[in-house]
C-alpha positions in Angstrom: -29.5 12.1 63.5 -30.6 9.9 60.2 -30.3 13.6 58.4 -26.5 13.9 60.0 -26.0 10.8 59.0 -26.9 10.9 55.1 -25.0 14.3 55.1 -21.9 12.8 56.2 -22.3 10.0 53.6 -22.5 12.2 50.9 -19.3 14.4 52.3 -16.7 13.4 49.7 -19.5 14.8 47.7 -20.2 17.8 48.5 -16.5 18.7 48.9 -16.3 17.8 45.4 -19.0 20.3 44.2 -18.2 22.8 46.4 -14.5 22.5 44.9 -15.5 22.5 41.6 -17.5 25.8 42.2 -14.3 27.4 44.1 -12.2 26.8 40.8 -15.0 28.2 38.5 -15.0 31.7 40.5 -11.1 31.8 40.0 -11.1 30.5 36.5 -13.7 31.1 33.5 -15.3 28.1 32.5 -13.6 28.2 29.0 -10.5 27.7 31.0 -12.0 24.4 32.9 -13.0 23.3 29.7 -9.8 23.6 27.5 -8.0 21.8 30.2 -10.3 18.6 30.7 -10.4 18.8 26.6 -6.2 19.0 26.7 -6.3 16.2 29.1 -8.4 13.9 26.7 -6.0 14.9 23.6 -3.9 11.8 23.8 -3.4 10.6 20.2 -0.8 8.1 21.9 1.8 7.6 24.9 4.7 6.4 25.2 6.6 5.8 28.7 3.9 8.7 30.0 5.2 11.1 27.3 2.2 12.5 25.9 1.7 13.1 21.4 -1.4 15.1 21.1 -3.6 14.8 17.8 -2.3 17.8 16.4 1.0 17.2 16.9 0.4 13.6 14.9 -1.8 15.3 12.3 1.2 17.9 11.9 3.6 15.1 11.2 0.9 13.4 8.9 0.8 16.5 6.5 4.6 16.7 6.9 4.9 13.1 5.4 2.1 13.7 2.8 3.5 16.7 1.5 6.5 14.8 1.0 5.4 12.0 -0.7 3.6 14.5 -3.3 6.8 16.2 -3.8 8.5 12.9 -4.0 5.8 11.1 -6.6 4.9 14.2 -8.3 1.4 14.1 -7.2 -1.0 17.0 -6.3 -2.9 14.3 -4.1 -2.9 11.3 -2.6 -5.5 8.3 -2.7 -7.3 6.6 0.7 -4.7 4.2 0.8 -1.6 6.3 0.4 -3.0 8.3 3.4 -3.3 5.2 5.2 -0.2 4.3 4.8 1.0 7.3 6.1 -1.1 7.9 9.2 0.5 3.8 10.2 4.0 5.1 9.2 4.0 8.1 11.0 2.7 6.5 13.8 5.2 3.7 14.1 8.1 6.5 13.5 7.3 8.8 16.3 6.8 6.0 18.5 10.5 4.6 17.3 11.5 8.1 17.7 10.6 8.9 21.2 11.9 5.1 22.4 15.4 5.9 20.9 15.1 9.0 22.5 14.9 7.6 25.6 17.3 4.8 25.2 20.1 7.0 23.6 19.6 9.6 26.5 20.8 6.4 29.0 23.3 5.0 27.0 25.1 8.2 25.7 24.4 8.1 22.3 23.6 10.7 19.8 24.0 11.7 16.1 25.9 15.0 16.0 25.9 17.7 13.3 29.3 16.6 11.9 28.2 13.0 11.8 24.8 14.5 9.5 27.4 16.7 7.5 29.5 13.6 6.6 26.5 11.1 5.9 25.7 14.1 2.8 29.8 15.0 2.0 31.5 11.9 3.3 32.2 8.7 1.1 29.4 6.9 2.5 26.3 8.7 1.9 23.6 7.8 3.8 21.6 5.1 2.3 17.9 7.5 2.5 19.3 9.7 0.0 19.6 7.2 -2.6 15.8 6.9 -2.8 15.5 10.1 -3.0 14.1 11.0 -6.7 15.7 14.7 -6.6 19.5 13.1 -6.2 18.7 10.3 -8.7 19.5 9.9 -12.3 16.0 9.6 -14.0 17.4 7.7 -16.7 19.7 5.3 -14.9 18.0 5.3 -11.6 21.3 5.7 -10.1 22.1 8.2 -7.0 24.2 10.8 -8.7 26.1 13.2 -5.8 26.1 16.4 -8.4 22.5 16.6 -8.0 22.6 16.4 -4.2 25.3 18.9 -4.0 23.3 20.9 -6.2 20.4 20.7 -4.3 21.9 21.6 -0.9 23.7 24.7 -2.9 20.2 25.5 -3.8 18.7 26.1 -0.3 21.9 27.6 1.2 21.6 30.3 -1.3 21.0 33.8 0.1 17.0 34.7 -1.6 16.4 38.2 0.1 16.3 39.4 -3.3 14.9 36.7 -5.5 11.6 37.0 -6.5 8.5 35.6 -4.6 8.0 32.3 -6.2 11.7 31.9 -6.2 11.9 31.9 -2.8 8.9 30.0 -2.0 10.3 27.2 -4.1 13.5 27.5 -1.7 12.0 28.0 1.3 9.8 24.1 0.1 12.8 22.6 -0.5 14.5 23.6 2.8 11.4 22.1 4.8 11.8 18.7 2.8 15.6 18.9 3.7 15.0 19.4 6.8 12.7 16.3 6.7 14.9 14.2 5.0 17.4 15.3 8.1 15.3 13.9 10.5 14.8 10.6 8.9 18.7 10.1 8.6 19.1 11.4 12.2 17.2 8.4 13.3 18.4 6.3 10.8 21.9 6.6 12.6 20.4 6.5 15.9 19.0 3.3 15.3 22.1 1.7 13.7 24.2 2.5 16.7 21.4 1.2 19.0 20.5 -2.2 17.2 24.5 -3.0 17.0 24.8 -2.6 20.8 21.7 -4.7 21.2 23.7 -7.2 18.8 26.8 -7.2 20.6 25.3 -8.2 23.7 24.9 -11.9 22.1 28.6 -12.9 21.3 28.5 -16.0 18.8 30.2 -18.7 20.1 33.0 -20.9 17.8 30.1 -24.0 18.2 27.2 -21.8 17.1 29.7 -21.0 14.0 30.4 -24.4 13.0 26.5 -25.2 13.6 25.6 -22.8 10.7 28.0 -23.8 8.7 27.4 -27.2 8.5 23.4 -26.2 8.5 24.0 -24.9 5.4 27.1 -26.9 3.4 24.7 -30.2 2.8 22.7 -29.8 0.0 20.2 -33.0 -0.3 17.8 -34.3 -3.1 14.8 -35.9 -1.9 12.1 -38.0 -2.9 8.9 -38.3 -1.4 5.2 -39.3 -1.8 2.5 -37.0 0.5 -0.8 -37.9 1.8 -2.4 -34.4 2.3 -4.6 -33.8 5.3 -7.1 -32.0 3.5 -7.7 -35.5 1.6 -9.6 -36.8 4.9 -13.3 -35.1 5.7 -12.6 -33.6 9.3 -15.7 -35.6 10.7 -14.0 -38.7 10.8 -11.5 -37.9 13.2 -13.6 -34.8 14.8 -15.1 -36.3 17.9 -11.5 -37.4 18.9 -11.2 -33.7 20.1 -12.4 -32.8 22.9 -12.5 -28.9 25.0 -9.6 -30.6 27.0 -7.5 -31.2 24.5 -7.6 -27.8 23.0 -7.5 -26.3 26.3 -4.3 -27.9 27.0 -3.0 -26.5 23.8 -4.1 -23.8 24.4 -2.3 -23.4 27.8 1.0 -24.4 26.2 0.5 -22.0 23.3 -0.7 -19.0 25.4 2.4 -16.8 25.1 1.2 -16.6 21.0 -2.2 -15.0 22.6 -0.7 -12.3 23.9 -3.0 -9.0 23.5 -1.0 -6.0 22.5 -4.4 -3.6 22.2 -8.1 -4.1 23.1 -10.1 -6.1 20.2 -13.5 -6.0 18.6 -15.6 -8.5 17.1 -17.9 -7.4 14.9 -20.3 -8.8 12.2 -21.0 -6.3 8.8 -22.2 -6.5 5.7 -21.6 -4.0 2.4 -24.5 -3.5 0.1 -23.8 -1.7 -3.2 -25.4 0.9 -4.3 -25.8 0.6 -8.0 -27.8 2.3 -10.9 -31.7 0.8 -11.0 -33.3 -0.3 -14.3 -35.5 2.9 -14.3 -31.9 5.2 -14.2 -30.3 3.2 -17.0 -33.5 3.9 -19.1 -33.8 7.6 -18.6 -29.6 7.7 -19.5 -30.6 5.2 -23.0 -33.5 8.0 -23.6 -31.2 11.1 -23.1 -28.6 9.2 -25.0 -31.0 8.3 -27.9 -32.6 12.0 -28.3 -29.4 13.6 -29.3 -28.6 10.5 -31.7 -30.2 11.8 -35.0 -28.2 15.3 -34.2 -24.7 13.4 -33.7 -25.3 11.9 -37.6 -26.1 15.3 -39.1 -23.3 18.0 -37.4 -20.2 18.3 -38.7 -18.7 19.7 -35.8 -19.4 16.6 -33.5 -16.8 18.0 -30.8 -19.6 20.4 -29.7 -22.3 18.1 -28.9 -19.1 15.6 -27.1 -18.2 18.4 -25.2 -21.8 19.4 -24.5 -23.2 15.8 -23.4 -20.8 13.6 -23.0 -18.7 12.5 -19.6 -15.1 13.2 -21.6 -14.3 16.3 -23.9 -13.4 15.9 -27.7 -9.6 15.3 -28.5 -9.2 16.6 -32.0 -6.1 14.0 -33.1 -5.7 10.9 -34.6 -4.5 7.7 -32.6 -3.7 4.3 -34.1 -6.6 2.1 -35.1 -4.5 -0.7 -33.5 -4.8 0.9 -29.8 -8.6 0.7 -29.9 -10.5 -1.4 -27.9 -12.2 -4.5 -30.0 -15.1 -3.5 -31.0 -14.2 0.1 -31.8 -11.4 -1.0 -33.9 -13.4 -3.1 -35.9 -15.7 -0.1 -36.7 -12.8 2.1 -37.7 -11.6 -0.5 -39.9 -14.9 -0.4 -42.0 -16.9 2.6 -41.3 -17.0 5.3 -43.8 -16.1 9.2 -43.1 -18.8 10.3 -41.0 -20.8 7.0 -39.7 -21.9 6.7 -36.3 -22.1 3.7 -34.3 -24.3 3.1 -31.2 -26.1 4.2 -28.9 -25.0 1.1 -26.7 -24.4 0.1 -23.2 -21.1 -0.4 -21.9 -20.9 -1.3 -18.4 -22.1 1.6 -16.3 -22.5 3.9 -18.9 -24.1 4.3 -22.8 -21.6 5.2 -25.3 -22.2 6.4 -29.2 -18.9 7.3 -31.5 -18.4 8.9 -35.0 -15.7 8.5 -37.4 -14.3 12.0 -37.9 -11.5 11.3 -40.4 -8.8 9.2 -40.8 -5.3 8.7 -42.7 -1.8 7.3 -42.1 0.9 8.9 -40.1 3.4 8.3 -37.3 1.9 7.1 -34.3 4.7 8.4 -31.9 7.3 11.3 -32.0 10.2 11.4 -30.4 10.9 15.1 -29.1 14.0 17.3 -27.9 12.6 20.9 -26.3 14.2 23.7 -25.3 11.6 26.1 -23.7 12.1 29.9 -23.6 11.6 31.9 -20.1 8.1 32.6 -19.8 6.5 36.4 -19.8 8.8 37.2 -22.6 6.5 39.5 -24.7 6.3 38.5 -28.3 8.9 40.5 -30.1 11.3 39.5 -27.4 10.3 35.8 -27.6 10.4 36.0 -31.6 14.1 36.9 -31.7 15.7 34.9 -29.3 13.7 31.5 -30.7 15.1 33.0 -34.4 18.4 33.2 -32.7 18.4 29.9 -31.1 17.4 28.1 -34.4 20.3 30.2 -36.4 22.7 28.7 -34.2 21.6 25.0 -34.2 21.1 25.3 -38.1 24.8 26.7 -38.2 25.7 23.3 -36.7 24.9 23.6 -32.8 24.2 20.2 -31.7 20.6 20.3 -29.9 21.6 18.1 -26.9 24.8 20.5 -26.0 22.8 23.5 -26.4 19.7 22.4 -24.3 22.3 21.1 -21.8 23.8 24.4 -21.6 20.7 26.7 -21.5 19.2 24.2 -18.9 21.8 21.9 -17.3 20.6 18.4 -16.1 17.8 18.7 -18.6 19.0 15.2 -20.7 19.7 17.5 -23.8 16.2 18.4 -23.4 14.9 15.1 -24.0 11.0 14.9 -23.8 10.6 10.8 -25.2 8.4 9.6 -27.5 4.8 11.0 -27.8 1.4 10.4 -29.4 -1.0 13.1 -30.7 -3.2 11.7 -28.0 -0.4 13.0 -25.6 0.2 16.1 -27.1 -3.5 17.3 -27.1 -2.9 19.4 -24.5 -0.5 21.3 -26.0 -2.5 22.3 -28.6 -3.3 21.5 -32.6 -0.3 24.0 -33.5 2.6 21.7 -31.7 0.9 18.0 -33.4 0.5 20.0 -36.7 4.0 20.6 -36.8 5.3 17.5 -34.9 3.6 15.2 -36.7 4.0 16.5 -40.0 7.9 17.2 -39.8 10.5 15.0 -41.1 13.2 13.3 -38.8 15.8 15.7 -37.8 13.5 18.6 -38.3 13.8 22.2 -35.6 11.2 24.7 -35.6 9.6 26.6 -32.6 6.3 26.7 -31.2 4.4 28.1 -28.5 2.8 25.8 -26.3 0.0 27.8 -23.7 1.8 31.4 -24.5 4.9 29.7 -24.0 7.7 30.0 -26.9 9.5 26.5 -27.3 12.5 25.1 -29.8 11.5 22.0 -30.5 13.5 19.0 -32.8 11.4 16.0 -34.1 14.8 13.3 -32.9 12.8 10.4 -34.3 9.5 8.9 -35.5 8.0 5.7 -35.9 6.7 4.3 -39.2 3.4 5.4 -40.8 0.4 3.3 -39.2 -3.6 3.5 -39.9 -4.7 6.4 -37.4 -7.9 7.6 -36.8 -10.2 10.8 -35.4 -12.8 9.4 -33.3 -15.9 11.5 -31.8 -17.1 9.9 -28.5 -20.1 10.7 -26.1 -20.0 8.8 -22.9 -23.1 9.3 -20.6 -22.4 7.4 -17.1 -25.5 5.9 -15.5 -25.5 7.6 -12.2 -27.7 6.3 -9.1 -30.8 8.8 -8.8 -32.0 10.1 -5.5 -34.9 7.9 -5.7 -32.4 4.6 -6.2 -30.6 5.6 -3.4 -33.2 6.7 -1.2 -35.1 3.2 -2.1 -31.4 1.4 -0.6 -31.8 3.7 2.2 -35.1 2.6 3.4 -34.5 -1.0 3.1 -31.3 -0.6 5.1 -33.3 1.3 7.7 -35.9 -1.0 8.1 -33.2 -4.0 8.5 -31.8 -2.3 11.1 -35.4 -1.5 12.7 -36.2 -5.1 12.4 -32.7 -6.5 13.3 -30.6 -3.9 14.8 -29.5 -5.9 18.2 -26.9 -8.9 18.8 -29.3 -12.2 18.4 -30.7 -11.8 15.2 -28.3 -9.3 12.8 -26.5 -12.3 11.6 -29.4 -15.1 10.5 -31.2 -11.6 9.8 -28.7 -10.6 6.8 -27.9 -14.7 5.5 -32.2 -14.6 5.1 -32.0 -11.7 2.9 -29.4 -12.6 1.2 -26.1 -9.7 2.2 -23.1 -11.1 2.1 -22.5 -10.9 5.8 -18.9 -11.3 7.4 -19.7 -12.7 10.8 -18.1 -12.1 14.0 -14.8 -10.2 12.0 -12.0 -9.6 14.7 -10.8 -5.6 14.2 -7.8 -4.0 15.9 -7.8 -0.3 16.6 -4.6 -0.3 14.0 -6.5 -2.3 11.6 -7.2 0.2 8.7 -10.0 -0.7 6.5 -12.6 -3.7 6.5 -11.6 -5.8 3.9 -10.9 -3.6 1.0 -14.2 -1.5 1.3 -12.7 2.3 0.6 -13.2 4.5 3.5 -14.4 1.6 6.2 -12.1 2.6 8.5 -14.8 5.1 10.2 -16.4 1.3 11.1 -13.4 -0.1 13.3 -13.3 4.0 15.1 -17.2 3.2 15.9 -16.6 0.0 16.9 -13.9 0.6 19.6 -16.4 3.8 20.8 -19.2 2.0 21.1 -21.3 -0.8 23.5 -21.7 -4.5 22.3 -24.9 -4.6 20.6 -24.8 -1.0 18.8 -25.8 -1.2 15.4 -25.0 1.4 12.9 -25.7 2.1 9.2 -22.9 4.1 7.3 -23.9 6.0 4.3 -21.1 8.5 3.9 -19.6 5.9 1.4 -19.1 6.3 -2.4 -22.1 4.1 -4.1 -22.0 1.6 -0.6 -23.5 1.0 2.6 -22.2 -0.9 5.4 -24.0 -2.2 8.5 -22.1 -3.6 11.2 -22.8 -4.5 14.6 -20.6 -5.0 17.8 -20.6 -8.3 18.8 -18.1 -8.3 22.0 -15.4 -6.8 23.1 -12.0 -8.6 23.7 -9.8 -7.3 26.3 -7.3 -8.6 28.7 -3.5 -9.7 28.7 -4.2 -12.9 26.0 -6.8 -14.0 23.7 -9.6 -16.1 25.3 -9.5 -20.1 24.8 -12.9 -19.2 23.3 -11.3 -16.8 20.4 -9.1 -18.8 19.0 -10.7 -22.4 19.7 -11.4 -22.9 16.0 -8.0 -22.3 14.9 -6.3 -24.7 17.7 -8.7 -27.6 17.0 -8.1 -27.6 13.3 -4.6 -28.2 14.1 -5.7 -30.8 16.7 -7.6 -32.2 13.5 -4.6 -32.8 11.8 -2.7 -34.5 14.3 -5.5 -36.9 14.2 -5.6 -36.9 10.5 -1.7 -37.5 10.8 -2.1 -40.3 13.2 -4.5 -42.0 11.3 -2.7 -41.6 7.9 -0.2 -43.0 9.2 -1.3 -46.0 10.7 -3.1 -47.0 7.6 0.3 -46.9 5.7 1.8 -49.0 7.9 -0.3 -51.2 7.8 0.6 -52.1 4.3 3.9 -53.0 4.8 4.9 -51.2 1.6 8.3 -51.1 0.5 9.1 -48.1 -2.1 7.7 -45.1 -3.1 6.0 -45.7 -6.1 3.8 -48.3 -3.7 3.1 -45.8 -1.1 2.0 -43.6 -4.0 -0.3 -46.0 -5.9 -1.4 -46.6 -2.4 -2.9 -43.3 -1.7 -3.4 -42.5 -5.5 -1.0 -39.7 -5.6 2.4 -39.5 -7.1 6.3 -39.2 -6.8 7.7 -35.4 -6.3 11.1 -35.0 -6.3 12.9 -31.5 -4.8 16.8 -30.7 -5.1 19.4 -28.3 -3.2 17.5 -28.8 0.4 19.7 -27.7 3.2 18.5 -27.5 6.9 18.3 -23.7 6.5 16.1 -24.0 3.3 13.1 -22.2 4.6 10.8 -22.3 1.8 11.1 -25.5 -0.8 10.3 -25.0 -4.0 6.2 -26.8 -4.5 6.1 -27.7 -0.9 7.0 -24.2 0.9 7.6 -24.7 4.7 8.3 -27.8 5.6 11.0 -28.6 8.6 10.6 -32.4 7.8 12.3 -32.1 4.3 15.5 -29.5 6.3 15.7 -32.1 8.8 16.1 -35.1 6.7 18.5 -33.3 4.2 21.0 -33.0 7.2 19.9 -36.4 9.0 18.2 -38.8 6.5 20.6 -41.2 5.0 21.0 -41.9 1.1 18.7 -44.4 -0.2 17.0 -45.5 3.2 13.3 -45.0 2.7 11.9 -43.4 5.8 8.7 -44.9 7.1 5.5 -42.3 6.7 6.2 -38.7 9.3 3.9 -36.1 10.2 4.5 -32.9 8.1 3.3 -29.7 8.6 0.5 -30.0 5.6 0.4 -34.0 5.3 1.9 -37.4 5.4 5.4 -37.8 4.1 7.4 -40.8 2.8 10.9 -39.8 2.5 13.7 -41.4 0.2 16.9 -39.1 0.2 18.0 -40.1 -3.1 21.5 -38.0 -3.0 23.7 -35.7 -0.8 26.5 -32.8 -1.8 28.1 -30.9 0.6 29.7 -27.6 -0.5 33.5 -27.9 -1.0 34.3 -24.3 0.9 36.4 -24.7 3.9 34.7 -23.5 6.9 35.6 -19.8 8.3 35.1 -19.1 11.8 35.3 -15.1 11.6 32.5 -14.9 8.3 30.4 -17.5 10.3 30.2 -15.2 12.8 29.5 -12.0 11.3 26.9 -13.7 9.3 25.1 -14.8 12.7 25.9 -11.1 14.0 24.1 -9.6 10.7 21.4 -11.9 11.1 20.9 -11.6 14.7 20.9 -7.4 14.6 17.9 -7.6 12.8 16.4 -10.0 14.6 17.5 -8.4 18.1 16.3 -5.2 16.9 12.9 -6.1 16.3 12.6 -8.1 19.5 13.9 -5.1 21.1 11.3 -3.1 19.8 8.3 -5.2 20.9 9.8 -5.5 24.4 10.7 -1.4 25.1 7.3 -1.1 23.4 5.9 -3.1 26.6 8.0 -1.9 28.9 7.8 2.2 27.6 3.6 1.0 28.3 2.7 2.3 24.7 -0.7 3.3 25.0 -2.2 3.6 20.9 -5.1 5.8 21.4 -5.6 7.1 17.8 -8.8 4.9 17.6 -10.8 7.4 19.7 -10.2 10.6 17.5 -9.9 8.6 13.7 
């Protein structure tokens, strides 16, 4: 029977095994697998519809290839592609919310709406940032380029080369992309202005802001800061209760929108040792004596140094200090250095020098590449017969490439045109204002007119080798060690924090992370420390080394879950403030008890001074050297002229208040613009309300944290 009985116990069990074994003789296990895995791929939810990670890595690459295309980029840094991953996450979550709302309420954006938000008067707003419809000159949005553009990717490219058509076939993707954006731009214009019309501005609320805003008050006061009073003397006055209480009636600012972490970490650099700076100063000083003697020192630049040789002259004036000092008084050939300069030893050479231009200002008109040479020859020979017969440069480069500025390249130095080669600085710099010629620039034939140049200046040829001090293997393996043995030592809750003060780390203790938050600090590439954090137990420690020249250690000190904030998290915060009302009580009863009588008393009193600020109204929300401070607003519409207003709490100290003068703005009030100015301001702040509620509602689960 006791055998019966255990077996029956263990029933729900065994049916689950046997189950389990059922669906693994119908289905492969690959299967079983792949749909557990697909079951798990929940980058984020929203109202139970699922976005998997590759469907938010998808749109991340999306928006990144657009922003290359849009900056001109061929990649973007760590914080760009933060940036990114936050926007695209807040988009698709804005997207599939409208979605849903718009489906209820009947509202869409149709293709004729898109068609007339490109054609119509009123172009959508999105295109105006776009760089490909804007004037680089003027910055302006100019419609020929967009209509250009959108005749560009309607074209029929069957028979257009390769590259042709994969520049189209770009172009239509980002189009389509830029679609999409003004899609749900729309969408959420007609959504926030029915969530605005639901509050109806009354004719009171109208005359409320308008009178809020029509008295314009100077005031005079004297301020007894908080901070001037140590917090110990008031301290003990606060008690748990008392914050607890606050606490309570502040709970609704608590709120949790996402689990939290706390988490202590510190960052220990990892720089060059003495012993790697010595063997760079030895390398350095080997190859000195053979730096003096060439006369080719490009060679041994491009040979040992971090940079390559640039064989042109740049303006002694846009040399740093100490290098312009030496090319000021060095003779043809001297060398100056080794020394060390930061992270790095530098020696440099005086080459040659003269005077010359610095900049050129340069028109170009480039000739289609693979034109063989013959070819090339007599169309450039043609092009310059024509603007030497008179041609004006600007209409002809206008004509052969329209929207090119007349072929307007800007000013240049030789520094700038290096890469061109010595050919194009030869002849730029040494042709007179006004000048044509061609040139070919990287097998490329160009026309090319010298439109200006600025007055001869003292230029120079420098020769520079650069050898950075890198961290050895034997540095870094040194930091390594010691980091392991901290965490040996010290790797659990109790001691990581006194542990890392004792050694002296600059330790950051009991840090609050979200699973949004995207870097520690500003440490580059920390955010792999707030994905650990939120996948692991209170009390792992960890040591990341996958860092450029750093190391962090971080452990998890608890985890914060739950509808609010616990009394416990933010206990600090809300007795500080209790502080102050202390401060404020005390402050003031001292005052008063001095029965002064005018400001300058109150501020001999408290060895401060008079301020004065001007053109206060009750909407002012940030005064000019005080910043928030209600008091002042309410006093500019309340406070009477010339009364002197017994010490108030403030929001950073003590005031004493004289209003010293009122104006009130001579426009007659207007009950329509009233309202459409509280209608404007409320549909953004509607909207955003809106957001946070559907947000909570739509149960908008952020799960990103477990996957990046």
């Amino acid at each position: 029977m006791a055998a019966l009985q255990k077996i029956r116990s263990k029933s729900s069990l065994l049916i689950g095994v046997i189950a389990l074994g059922l669906l693994a003789f119908v289905l492969p296990w690959s299967e079983i697998s792949s749909f557990i895995n697909k079951s798990k791929d929940k980058a984020f939810t929203v109202d139970g519809e699922v976005v998997t990670t590759r469907q938010y890595q998808d749109r991340i690459a999306q928006w990144e290839h657009f922003q290359k295309i849009m900056s001109g980029q061929n990649s973007l840094d760590e914080n760009a592609t933060l940036q990114i991953r936050e926007m695209v996450y807040q988009q698709m979550v804005k997207e599939i919310i409208l979605d849903k709302q718009a489906a209820q309420l009947g509202l869409n954006v149709t293709k004729e709406e898109l068609n007339d938000m490109v054609t119509g008067p009123n172009v959508a707003p999105i295109l105006h940032q776009i760089p490909f419809f804007v004037n680089p000159q003027t910055g302006q949005f100019e419609r020929a380029a967009l209509n250009q553009f959108i005749q560009t990717i309607s074209q029929d490219d069957t028979n257009l080369p390769e590259n042709q058509r994969a520049e189209i076939q770009a172009r239509r993707e980002i189009w389509t992309f830029i679609q999409n954006m003004m899609k749900y731009q729309r969408l959420e214009e007609k959504y926030s202005a029915i969530v605005a019309g639901i509050v109806i501005p009354t004719d009171t609320e109208a005359k409320s802001a308008f009178d809020d805003s029509k008295t314009q008050a100077s005031i005079s006061y004297v301020v007894q800061k908080y901070a001037s009073i140590a917090d110990s003397l008031v301290a003990k006055e606060v008690t748990d209760k008392d914050i607890k209480a606050l606490y309570d009636q502040r709970k609704n600012n608590f709120k949790l929108e996402s689990e939290l972490r706390k988490i202590s970490y510190f960052v220990k650099d990892v720089v060059p040792s003495d012993e790697d700076y010595a063997a760079v100063e030895k390398e350095i000083n080997a190859i000195h004596d053979k730096f003096v003697a060439t006369d080719n020192p490009g060679l041994l630049v491009n040979e040992y140094s971090n940079n390559q040789y640039v064989d042109a002259f740049i303006s002694v004036n846009t040399l740093p200090a100490d290098m312009k000092e030496f090319a000021q008084a060095a003779t043809i050939g001297q060398v100056n250095g080794p020394e060390r300069n930061e992270q790095s030893y530098i020696m440099y050479k005086l080459v040659d020098r003269t005077s010359a231009a610095d900049s050129v200002k340069l028109q170009m008109i480039p000739l289609p590449q693979g034109l063989d040479q013959a070819t090339a020859t007599h169309i450039s020979d043609s092009l310059l017969n024509v603007i030497k017969g008179g041609k004006d440069f600007s209409a002809l480069a206008n004509e052969l490439m329209p929207g090119s500025n007349g072929g307007n390249i800007g000013w240049a130095t030789e520094m700038a045109l290096a890469g061109a080669g010595g050919d194009l600085i030869k002849k730029c710099f040494g042709a007179a204002k006004g000048d044509v010629f061609n040139v070919s620039i990287n097998g490329q034939t160009q026309i090319v007119r010298v439109e200006d140049k600025t007055n001869p200046v003292a230029k120079v040829k420098i020769a520079l080798i650069q050898m950075p001090v890198i961290v050895s293997d034997k540095t870094q393996n040194s930091v390594d060690n010691e980091l392991n043995q901290f965490v040996a030592e010290n790797g659990n809750v109790q001691n990581f924090d006194n542990a890392a003060l004792t050694k002296g780390y600059n330790i950051i203790s009991n840090a609050v992370v979200s699973p949004s938050d995207m870097l520690l600090g500003q440490v580059a590439g920390s955010r792999q420390v707030i994905s650990w954090a939120f996948n692991n137990k209170v009390g792992s420690v960890k040591k990341f080394d996958n860092l450029t020249n750093k190391r962090i250690i971080a452990v998890v000190k608890n985890e914060i879950s739950g509808d609010y904030m616990p009394v416990s998290e933010v206990s600090a915060m809300l007795k500080a403030e209790l502080i102050n009302d202390k401060k404020a009580e005390k402050i003031i009863a001292d005052l008063k008890a001095k029965n002064l009588t005018s400001l300058d008393g109150y501020a001999q009193a408290i060895a401060g001074r008079v301020d004065t600020v001007n053109f206060v109204t009750f909407q002012t929300n940030n005064i000019s050297g005080v910043g928030y401070e209600p008091l002042l607003n309410v006093y500019a519409k309340h406070g009477q002229v010339n009364k002197l207003e017994a010490p108030k709490k403030g929001k950073s100290g003590v005031y004493v208040i004289d209003v010293t003068s009122k104006t009130e703005n001579a426009a007659t009030f207007d009950p329509a613009q009233s309202k459409q100015m509280i209608r404007q301001s409320n549909m953004y702040q509607l909207m955003s309300q809106a957001m946070l509620v559907l947000k909570e509602k739509m149960n908008v689960k952020d799960n990103r944290v477990a996957f990046w």
